[in-house]
C-alpha positions as a Markdown table, in Angstrom:
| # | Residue | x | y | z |
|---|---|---|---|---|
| 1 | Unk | -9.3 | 98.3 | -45.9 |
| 2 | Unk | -10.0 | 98.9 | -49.5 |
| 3 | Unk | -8.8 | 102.2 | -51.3 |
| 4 | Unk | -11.4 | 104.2 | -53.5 |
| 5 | Unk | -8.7 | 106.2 | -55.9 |
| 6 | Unk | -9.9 | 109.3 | -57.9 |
| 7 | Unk | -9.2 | 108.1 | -61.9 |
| 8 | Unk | -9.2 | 111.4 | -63.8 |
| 9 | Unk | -6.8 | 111.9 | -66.6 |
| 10 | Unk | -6.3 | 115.2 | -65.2 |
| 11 | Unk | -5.1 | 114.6 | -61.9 |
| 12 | Unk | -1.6 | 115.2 | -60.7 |
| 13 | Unk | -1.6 | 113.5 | -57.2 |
| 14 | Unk | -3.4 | 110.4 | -55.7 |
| 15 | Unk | -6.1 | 111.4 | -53.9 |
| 16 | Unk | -7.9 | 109.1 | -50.4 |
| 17 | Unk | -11.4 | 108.4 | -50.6 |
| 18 | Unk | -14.0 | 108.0 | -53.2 |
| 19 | Unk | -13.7 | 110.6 | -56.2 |
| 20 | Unk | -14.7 | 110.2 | -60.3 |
| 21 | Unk | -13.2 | 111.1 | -63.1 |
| 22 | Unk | -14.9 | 112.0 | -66.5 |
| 23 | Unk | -13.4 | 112.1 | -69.8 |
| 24 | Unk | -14.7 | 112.1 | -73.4 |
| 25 | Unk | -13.6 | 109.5 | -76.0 |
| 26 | Unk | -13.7 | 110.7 | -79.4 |
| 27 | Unk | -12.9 | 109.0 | -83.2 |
| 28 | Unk | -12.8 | 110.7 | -86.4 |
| 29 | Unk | -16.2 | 111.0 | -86.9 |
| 30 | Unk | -18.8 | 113.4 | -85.2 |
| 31 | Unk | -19.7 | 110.6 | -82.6 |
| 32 | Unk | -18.8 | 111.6 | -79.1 |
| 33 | Unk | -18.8 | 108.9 | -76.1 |
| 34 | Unk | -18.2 | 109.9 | -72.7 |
| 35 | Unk | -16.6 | 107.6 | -70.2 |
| 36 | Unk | -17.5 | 109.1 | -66.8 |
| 37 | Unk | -17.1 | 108.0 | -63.1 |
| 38 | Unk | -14.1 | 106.3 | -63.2 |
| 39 | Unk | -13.3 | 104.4 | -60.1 |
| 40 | Unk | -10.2 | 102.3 | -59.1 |
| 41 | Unk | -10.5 | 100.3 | -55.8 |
| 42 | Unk | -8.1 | 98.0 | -54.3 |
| 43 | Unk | -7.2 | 95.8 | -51.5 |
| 44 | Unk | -3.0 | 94.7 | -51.7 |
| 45 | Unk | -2.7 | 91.6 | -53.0 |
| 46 | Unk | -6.5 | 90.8 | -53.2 |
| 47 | Unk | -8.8 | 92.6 | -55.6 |
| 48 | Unk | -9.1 | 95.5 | -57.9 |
| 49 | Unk | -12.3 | 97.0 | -59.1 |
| 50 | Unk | -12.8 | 99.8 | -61.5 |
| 51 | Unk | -15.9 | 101.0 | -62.2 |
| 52 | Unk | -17.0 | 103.3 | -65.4 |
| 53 | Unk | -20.0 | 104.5 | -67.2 |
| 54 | Unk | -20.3 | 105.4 | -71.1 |
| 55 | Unk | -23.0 | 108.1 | -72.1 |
| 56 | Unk | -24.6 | 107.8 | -74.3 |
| 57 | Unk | -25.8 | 104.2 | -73.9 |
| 58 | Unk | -25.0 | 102.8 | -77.2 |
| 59 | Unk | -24.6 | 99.5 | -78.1 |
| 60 | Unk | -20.9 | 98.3 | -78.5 |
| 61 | Unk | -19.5 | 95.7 | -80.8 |
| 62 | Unk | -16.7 | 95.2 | -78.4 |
| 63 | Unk | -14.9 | 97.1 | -75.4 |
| 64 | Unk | -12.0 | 96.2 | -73.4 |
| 65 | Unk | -9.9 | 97.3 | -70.3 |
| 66 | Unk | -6.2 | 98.0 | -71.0 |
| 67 | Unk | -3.9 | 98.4 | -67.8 |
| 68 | Unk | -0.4 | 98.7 | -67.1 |
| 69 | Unk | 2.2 | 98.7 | -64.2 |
| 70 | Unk | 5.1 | 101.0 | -64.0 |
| 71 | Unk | 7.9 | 98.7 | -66.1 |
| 72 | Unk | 5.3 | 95.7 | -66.6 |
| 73 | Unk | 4.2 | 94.7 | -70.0 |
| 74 | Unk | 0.1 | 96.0 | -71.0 |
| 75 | Unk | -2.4 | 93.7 | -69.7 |
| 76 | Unk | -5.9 | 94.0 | -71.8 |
| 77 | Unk | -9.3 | 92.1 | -70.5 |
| 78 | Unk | -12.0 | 91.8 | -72.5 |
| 79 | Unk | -15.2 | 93.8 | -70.9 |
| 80 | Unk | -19.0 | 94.0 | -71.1 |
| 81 | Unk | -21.5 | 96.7 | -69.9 |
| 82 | Unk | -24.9 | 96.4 | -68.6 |
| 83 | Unk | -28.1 | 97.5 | -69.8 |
| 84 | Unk | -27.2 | 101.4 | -68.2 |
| 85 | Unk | -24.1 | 101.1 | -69.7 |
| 86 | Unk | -21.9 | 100.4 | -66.8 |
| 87 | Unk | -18.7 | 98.9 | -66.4 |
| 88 | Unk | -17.7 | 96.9 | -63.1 |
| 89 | Unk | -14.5 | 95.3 | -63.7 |
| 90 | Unk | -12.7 | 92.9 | -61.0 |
| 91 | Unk | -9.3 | 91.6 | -61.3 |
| 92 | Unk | -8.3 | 89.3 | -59.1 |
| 93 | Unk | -4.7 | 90.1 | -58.0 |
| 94 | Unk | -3.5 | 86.6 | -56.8 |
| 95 | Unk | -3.4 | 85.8 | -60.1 |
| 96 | Unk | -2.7 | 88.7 | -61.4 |
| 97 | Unk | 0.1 | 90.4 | -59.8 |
| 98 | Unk | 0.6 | 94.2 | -59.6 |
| 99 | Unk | 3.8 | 95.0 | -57.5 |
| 100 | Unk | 2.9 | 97.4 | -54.7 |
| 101 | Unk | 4.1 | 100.2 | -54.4 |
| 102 | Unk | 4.2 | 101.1 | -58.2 |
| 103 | Unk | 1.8 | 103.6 | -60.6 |
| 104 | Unk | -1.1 | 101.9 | -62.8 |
| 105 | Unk | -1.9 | 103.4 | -65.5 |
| 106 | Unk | -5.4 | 101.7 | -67.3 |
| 107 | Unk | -7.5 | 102.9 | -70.4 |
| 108 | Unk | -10.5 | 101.6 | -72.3 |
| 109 | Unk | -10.6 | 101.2 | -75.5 |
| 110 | Unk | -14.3 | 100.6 | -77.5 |
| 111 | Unk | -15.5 | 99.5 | -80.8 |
| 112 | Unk | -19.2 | 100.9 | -82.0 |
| 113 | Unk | -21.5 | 99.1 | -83.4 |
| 114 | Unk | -21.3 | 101.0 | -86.7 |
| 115 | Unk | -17.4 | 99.5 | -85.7 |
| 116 | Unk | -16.3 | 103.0 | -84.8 |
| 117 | Unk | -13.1 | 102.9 | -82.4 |
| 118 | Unk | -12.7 | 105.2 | -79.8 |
| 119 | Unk | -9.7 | 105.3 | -77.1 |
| 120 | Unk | -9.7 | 107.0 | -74.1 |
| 121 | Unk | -7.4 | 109.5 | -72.1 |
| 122 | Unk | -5.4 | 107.2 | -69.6 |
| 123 | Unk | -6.1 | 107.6 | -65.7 |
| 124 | Unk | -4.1 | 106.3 | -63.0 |
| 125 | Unk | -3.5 | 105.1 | -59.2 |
| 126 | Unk | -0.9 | 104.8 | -57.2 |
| 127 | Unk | -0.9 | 101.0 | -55.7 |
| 128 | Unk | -0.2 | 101.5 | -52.2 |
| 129 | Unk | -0.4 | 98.8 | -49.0 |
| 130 | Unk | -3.7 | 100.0 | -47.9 |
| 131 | Unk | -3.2 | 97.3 | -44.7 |
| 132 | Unk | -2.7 | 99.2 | -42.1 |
| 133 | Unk | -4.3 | 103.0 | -40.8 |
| 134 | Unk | -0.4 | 104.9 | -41.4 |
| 135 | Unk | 0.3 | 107.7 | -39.6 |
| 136 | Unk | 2.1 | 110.7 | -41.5 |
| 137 | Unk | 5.2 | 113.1 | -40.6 |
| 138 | Unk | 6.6 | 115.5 | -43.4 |
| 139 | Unk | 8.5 | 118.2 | -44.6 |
| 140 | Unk | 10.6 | 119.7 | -47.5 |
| 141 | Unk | 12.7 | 116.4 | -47.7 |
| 142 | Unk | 10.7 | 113.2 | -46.7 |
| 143 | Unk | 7.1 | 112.4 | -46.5 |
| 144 | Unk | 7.6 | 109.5 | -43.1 |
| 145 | Unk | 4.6 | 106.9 | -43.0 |
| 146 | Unk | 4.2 | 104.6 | -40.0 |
| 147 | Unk | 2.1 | 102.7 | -37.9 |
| 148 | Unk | 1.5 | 101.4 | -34.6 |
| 149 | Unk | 4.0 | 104.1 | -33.1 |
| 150 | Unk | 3.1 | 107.7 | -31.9 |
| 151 | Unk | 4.2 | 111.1 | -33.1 |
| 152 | Unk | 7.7 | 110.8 | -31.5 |
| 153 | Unk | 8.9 | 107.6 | -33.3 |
| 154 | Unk | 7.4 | 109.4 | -36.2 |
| 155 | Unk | 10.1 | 112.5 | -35.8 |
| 156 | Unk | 12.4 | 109.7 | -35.1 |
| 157 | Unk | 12.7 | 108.6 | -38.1 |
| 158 | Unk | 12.5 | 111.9 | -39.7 |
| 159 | Unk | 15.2 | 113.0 | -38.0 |
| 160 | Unk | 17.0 | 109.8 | -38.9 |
| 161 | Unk | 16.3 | 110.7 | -42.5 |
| 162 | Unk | 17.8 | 113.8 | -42.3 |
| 163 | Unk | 21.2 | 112.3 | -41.2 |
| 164 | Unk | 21.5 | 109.4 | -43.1 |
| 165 | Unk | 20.4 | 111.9 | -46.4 |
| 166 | Unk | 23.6 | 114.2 | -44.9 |
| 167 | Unk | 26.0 | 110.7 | -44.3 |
| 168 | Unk | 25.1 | 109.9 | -47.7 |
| 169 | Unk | 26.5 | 113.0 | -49.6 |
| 170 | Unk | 29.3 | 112.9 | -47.3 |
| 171 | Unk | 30.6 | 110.3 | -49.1 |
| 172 | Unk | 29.1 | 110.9 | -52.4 |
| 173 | Unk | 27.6 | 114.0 | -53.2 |
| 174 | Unk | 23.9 | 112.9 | -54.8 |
| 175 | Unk | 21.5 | 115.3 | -55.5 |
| 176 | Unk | 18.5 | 114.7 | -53.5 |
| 177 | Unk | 15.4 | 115.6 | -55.7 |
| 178 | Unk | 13.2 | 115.7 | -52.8 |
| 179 | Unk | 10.3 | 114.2 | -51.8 |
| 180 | Unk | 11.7 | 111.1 | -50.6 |
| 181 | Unk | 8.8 | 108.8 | -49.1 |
| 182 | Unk | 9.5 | 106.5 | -46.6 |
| 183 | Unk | 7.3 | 103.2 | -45.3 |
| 184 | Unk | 8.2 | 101.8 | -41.7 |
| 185 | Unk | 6.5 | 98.6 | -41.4 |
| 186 | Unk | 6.8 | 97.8 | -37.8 |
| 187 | Unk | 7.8 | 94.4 | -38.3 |
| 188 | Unk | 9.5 | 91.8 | -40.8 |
| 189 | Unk | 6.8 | 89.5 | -41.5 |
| 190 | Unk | 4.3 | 92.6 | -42.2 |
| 191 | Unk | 7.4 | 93.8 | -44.6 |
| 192 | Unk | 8.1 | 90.2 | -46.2 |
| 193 | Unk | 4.2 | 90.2 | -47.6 |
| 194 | Unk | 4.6 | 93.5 | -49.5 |
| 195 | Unk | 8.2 | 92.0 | -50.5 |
| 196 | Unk | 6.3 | 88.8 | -51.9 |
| 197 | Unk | 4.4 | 90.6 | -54.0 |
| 198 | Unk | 7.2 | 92.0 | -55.4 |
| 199 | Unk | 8.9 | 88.8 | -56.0 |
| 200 | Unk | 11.9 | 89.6 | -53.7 |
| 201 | Unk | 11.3 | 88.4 | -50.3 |
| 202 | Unk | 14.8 | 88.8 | -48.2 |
| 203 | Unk | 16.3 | 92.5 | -47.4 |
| 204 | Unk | 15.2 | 94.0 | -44.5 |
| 205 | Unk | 14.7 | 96.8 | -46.4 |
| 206 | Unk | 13.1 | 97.8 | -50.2 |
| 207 | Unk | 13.0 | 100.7 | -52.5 |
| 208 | Unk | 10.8 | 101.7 | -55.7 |
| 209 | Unk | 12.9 | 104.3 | -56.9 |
| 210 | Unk | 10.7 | 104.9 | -59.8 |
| 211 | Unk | 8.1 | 106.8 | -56.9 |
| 212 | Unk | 10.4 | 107.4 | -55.1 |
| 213 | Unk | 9.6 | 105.1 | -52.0 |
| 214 | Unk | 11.7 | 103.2 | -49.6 |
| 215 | Unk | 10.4 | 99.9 | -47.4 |
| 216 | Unk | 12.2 | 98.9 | -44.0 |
| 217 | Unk | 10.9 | 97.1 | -40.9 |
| 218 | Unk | 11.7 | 98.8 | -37.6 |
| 219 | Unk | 10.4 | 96.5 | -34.7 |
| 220 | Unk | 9.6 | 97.7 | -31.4 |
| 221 | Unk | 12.2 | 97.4 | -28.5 |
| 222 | Unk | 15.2 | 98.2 | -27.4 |
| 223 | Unk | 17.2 | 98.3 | -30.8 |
| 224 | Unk | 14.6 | 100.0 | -32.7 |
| 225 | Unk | 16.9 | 103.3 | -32.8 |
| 226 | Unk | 19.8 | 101.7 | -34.1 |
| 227 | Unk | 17.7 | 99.7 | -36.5 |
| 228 | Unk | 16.4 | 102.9 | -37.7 |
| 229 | Unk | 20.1 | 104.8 | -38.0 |
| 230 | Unk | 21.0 | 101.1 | -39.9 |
| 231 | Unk | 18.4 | 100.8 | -42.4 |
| 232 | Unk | 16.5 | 104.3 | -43.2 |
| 233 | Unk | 20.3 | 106.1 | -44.5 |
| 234 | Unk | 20.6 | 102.6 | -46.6 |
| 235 | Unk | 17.8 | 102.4 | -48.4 |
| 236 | Unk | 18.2 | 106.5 | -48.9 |
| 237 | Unk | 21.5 | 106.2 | -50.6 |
| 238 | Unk | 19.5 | 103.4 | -53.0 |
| 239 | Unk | 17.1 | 105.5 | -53.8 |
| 240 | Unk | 19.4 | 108.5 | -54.6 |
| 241 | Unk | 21.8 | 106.2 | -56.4 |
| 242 | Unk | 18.8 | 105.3 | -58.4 |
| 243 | Unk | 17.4 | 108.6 | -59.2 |
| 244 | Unk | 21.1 | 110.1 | -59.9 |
| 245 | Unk | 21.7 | 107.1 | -62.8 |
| 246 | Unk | 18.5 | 106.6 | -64.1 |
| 247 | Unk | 18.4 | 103.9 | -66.7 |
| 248 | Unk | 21.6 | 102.9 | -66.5 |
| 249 | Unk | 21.7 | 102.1 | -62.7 |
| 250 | Unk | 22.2 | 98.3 | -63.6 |
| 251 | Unk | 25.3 | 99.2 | -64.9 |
| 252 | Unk | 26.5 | 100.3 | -61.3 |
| 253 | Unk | 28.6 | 97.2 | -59.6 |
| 254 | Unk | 27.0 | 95.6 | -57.3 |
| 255 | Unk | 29.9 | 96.1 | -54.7 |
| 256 | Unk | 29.8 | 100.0 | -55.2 |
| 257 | Unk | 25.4 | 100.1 | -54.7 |
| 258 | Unk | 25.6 | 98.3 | -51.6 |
| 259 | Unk | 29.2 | 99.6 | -50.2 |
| 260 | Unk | 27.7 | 103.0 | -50.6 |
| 261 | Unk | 24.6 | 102.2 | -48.9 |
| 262 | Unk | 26.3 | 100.2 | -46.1 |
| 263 | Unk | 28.5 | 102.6 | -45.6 |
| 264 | Unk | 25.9 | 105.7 | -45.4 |
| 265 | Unk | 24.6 | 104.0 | -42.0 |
| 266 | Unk | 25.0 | 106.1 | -38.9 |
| 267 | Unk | 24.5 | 102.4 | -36.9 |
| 268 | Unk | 27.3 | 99.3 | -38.6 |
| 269 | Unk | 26.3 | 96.2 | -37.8 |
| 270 | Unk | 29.2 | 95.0 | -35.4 |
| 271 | Unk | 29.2 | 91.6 | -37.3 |
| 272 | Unk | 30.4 | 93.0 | -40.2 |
| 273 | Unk | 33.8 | 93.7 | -38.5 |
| 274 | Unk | 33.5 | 90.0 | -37.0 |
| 275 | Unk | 32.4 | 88.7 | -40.7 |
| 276 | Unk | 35.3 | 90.0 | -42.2 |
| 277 | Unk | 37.8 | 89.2 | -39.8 |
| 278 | Unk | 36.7 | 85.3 | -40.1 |
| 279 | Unk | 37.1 | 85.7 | -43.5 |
| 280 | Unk | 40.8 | 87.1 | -43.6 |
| 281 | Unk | 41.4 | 84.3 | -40.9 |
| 282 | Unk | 40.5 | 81.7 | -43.0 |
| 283 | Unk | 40.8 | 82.9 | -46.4 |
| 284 | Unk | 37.8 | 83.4 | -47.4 |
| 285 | Unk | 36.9 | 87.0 | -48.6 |
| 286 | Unk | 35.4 | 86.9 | -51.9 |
| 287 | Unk | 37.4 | 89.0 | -55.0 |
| 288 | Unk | 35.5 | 92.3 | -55.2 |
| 289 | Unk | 35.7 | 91.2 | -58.9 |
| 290 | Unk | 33.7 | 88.2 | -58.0 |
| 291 | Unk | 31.0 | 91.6 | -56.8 |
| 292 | Unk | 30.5 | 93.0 | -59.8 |
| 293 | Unk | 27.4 | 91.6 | -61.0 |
| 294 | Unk | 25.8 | 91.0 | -58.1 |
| 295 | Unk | 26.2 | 89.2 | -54.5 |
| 296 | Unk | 25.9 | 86.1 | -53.2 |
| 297 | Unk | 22.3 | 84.4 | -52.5 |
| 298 | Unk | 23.4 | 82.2 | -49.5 |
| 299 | Unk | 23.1 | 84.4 | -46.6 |
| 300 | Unk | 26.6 | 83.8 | -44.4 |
| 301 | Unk | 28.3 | 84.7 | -48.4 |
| 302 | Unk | 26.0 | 87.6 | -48.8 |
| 303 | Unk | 26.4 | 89.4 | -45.1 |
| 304 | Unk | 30.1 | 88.8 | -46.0 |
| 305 | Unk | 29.8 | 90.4 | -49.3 |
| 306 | Unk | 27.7 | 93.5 | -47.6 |
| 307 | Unk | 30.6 | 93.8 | -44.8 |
| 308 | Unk | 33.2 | 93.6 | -47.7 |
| 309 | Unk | 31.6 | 96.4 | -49.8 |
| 310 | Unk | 31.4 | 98.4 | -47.0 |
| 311 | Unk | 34.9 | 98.5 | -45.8 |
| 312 | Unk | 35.6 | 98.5 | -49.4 |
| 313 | Unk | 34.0 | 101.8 | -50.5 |
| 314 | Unk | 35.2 | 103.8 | -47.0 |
| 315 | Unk | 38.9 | 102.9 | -47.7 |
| 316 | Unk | 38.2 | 104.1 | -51.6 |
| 317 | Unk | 36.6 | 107.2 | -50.2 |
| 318 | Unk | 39.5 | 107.7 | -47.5 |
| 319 | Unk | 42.0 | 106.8 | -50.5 |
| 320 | Unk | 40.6 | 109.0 | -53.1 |
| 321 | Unk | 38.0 | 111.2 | -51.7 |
| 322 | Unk | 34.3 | 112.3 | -52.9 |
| 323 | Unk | 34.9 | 113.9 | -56.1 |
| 324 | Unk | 36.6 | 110.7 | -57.5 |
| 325 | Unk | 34.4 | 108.4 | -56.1 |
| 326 | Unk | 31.2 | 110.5 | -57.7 |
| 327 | Unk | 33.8 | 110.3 | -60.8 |
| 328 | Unk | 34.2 | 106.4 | -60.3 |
| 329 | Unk | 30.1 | 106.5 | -60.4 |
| 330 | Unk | 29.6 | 108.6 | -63.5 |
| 331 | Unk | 32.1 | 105.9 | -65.4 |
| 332 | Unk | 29.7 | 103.1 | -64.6 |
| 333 | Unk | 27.1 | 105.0 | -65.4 |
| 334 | Unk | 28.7 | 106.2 | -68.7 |
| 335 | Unk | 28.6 | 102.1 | -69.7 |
| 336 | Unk | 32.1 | 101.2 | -68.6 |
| 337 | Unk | 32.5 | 98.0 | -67.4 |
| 338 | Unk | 33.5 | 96.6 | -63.9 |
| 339 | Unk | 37.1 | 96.8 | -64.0 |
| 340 | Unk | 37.3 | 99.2 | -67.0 |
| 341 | Unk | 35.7 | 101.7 | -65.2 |
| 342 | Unk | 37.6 | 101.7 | -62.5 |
| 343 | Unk | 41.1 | 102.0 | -64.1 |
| 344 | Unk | 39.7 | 105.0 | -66.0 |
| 345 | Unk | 38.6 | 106.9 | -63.2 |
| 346 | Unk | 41.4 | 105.8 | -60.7 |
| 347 | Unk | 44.4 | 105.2 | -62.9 |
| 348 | Unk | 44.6 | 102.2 | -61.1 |
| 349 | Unk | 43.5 | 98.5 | -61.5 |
| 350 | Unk | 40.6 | 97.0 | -59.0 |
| 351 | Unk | 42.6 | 94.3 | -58.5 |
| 352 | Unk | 45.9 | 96.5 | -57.6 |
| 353 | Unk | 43.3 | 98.6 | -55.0 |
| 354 | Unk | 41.6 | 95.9 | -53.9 |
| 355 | Unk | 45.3 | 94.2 | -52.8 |
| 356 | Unk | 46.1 | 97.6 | -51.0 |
| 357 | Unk | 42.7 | 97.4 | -49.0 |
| 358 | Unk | 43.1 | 94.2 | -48.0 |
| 359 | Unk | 46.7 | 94.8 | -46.6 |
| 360 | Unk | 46.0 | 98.6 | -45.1 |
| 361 | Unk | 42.6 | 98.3 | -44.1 |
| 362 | Unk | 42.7 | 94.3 | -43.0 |
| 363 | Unk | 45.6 | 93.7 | -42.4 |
| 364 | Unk | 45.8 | 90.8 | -44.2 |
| 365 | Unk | 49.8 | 88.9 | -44.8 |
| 366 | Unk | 48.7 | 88.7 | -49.1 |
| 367 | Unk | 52.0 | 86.6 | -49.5 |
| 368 | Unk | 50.9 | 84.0 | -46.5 |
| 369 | Unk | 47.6 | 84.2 | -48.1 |
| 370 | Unk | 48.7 | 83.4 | -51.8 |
| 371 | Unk | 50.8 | 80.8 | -50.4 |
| 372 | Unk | 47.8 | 79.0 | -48.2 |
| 373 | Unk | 45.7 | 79.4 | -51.1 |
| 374 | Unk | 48.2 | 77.6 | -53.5 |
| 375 | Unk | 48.5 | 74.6 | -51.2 |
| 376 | Unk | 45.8 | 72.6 | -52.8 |
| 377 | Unk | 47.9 | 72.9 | -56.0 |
| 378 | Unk | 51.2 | 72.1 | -54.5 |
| 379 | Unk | 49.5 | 68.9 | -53.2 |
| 380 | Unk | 48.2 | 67.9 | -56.0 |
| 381 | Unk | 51.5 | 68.6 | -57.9 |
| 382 | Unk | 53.1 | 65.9 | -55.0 |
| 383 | Unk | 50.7 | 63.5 | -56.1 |
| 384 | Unk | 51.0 | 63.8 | -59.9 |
| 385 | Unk | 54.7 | 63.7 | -59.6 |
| 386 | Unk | 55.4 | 61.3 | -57.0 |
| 387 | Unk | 53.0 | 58.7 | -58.4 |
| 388 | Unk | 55.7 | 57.7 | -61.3 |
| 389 | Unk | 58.8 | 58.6 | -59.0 |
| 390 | Unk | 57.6 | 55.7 | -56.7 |
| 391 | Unk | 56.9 | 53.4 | -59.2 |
| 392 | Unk | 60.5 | 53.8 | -61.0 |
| 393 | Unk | 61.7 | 53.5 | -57.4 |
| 394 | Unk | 59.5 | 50.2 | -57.0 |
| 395 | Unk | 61.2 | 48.9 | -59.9 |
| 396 | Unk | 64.6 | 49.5 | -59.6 |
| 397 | Unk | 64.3 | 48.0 | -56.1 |
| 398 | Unk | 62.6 | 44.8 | -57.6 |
| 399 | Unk | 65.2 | 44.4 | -60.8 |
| 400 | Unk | 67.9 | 44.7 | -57.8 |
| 401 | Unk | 66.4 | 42.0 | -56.5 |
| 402 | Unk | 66.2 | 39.8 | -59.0 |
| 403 | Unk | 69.8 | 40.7 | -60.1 |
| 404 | Unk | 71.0 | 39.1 | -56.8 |
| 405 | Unk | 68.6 | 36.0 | -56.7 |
| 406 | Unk | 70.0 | 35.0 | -60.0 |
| 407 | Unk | 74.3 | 35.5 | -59.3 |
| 408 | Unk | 73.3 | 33.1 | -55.8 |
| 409 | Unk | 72.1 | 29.9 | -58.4 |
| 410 | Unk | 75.4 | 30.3 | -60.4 |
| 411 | Unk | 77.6 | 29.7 | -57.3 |
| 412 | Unk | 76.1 | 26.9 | -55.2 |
| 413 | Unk | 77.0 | 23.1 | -56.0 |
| 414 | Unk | 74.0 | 20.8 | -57.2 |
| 415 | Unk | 73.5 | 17.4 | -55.8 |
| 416 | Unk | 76.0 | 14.9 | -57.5 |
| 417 | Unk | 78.2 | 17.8 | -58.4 |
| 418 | Unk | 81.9 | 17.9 | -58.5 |
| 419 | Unk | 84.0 | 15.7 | -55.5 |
| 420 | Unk | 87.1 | 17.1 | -53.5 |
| 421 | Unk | 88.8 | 15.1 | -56.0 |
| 422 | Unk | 87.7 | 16.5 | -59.0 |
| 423 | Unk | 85.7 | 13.9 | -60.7 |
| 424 | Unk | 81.9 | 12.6 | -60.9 |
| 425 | Unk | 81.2 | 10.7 | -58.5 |
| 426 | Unk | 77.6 | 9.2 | -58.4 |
| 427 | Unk | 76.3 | 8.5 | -55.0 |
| 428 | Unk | 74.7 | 5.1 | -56.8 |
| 429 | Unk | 77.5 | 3.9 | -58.5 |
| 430 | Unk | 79.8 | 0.5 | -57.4 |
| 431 | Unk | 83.3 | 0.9 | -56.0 |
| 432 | Unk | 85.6 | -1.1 | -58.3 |
């Protein structure tokens, strides 16, 4: 299903169905050329054709295309109209990618053939995943988009929305700068394609916080309302997170983005609580230090690092409450670092916090723990050490030996030795 997008300059929303746009392209001189009905179509992932028309229909020297993707670099083609001064222009998105769910901006720039250069205003569309016929639900708050449900999953996840917005700001107090715009695909694979084009193709779930958008995948069946209490307040709290810091939301630590969000759910995943009990068994939580940056690509380490972030940010919010957690935030987002943000805000070190969580909240013995973890080293220690102890052992043993051996040959007779009468006595000699 291909989307016709209104192009004018002057347009403030994206508008469904076919619409123009006109808009005069002046230079310096008196020479006026007007670019009118402007056309963007689209299919995701497949195509995109825009359509203009100069008047009057001059010749050109040159003329070219210039478009642009929300935080992607300019792309310019070179372009060519036809005898009535048309423009038809198709880009072929397999090659060159546009990630959905993101504004394009494109303008044209054109070169007279007196070499006159005119610019003109920009006009824009909003590249959405025209796949599916989506179904709409809205209010103050949230603009809910779905398909393949009726009008009651539809104020399902509204009302979802609602709550995880209100679990969110429980625990951190984000302004909400409504509308937030929601996508429920109603399955993974369907999800994963938009993902792909994004170049990020595992999360359930996806935000845009730039238009405010957030992706998840709700199947149909018997989970589908805790899915939705799982994913719909997570991906809320990234959008908020995003929209609260701005630029300098990659300054946030990883562990604090997602133990927010995971934490925001109205539905934990009960493996989390199994996840991180393995992991205290068998020694294996990862330092939340080790978090900072980002989490772990293998999947088993990264649901591990999701369940530790979690429990990690509820026993900070238990321990220190929303005002210094929102204050914990701001320091990241001020440009501190990982752990210098965190002693600044707490007056405590994320290693000394991160001790108290695992004992208070895990339960975990941190002396058995150090001690099982220092095993390796103690063996290897043996080894380096008991290597030359055994050898100087070996060789005292074998000098003994050869101590004995020799004090045996001084003390035994030799054949033709001394008689029992004291003198030589040669078995071969003559008796006299």
């Amino acid at each position: 299903m291909a989307l016709a997008l209104m192009a004018s300059p002057f347009s403030s929303e994206m508008a469904s169905g076919t619409a123009r746009g006109t808009a005069s392209v002046t230079s310096l001189s008196t020479t006026v050329i007007d670019v009118v009905e402007v056309e963007a179509r689209y299919q995701l992932g497949d195509a995109l054709q825009i359509q203009a028309r100069i008047i009057p229909n001059a010749p050109l020297a040159e003329a070219f295309l210039f478009y642009q993707a929300d935080g992607a670099t300019t792309e310019v083609l070179s372009i060519t109209p036809d005898s009535r001064g048309r423009f038809d222009i198709q880009i072929d998105l397999s090659q060159h990618t546009i990630p959905p769910f993101t504004r394009v901006f494109y303008w044209f720039h054109l070169v007279a053939g007196e070499g006159e250069e005119f610019t003109s205003p920009s006009y824009w569309f909003d590249y959405l995943d025209n796949r599916f016929e989506w179904q709409s639900l809205e209010d103050e708050a949230f603009r809910i988009h779905w398909y393949g449900e009726d009008m009651v999953f539809g104020q399902t996840i509204l009302n979802t929305a609602h709550a995880g917005l209100k679990s969110v700001q429980e625990i951190i107090p984000l302004p909400p700068n409504p509308p937030i715009v929601l996508y429920v695909y109603a399955n993974a694979n369907d999800l994963q394609t938009t993902r792909r084009l994004a170049s990020n193709s595992w999360a359930a779930g996806y935000t845009n916080p730039d238009l405010g958008v957030g992706l998840v995948s709700i199947r149909p069946g018997n989970e589908q309302k805790l899915e939705a209490e799982r994913q719909v307040p997570h991906e809320i709290a990234h959008l908020l997170l995003y929209r609260w810091a701005g630029t300098n939301y990659a300054n946030l630590p990883a562990w604090l983005v997602e133990g927010i969000a995971s934490a925001s759910e109205l539905y934990t995943d009960p493996d989390y609580d199994r996840a991180l009990r393995s992991a205290v068994t068998t020694d294996q939580l990862i330092p939340t230090g080790d978090l900072c940056q980002s989490l772990p690509q293998d999947p088993s380490r990264s649901f591990l690092a999701y369940a530790q972030s979690a429990s990690f940010v509820r026993f900070l919010h238990q321990q220190v409450g929303t005002n210094r957690l929102q204050a914990l935030t701001q320091s990241y987002i001020g440009g501190l670092g990982c752990e210098e943000g965190f002693q600044q805000a707490l007056q405590v070190s994320l290693n000394q916090m991160e001790n108290q969580w695992r004992r208070e909240a895990l339960s975990q013995n941190l002396a058995a723990a150090s001690f099982r973890s220092l095993l390796p080293y103690f063996a290897l220690l043996a080894i380096v050490l008991g290597v030359p102890l055994m050898t100087l052992s070996l060789f005292k043993i074998k000098a003994k030996n050869r101590g004995s051996t020799n004090h045996g040959h001084q003390n035994t007779p030799s054949q033709g030795s001394l008689s029992q009468d004291g003198l030589s006595q040669d078995p071969h000699s003559k008796t006299q």
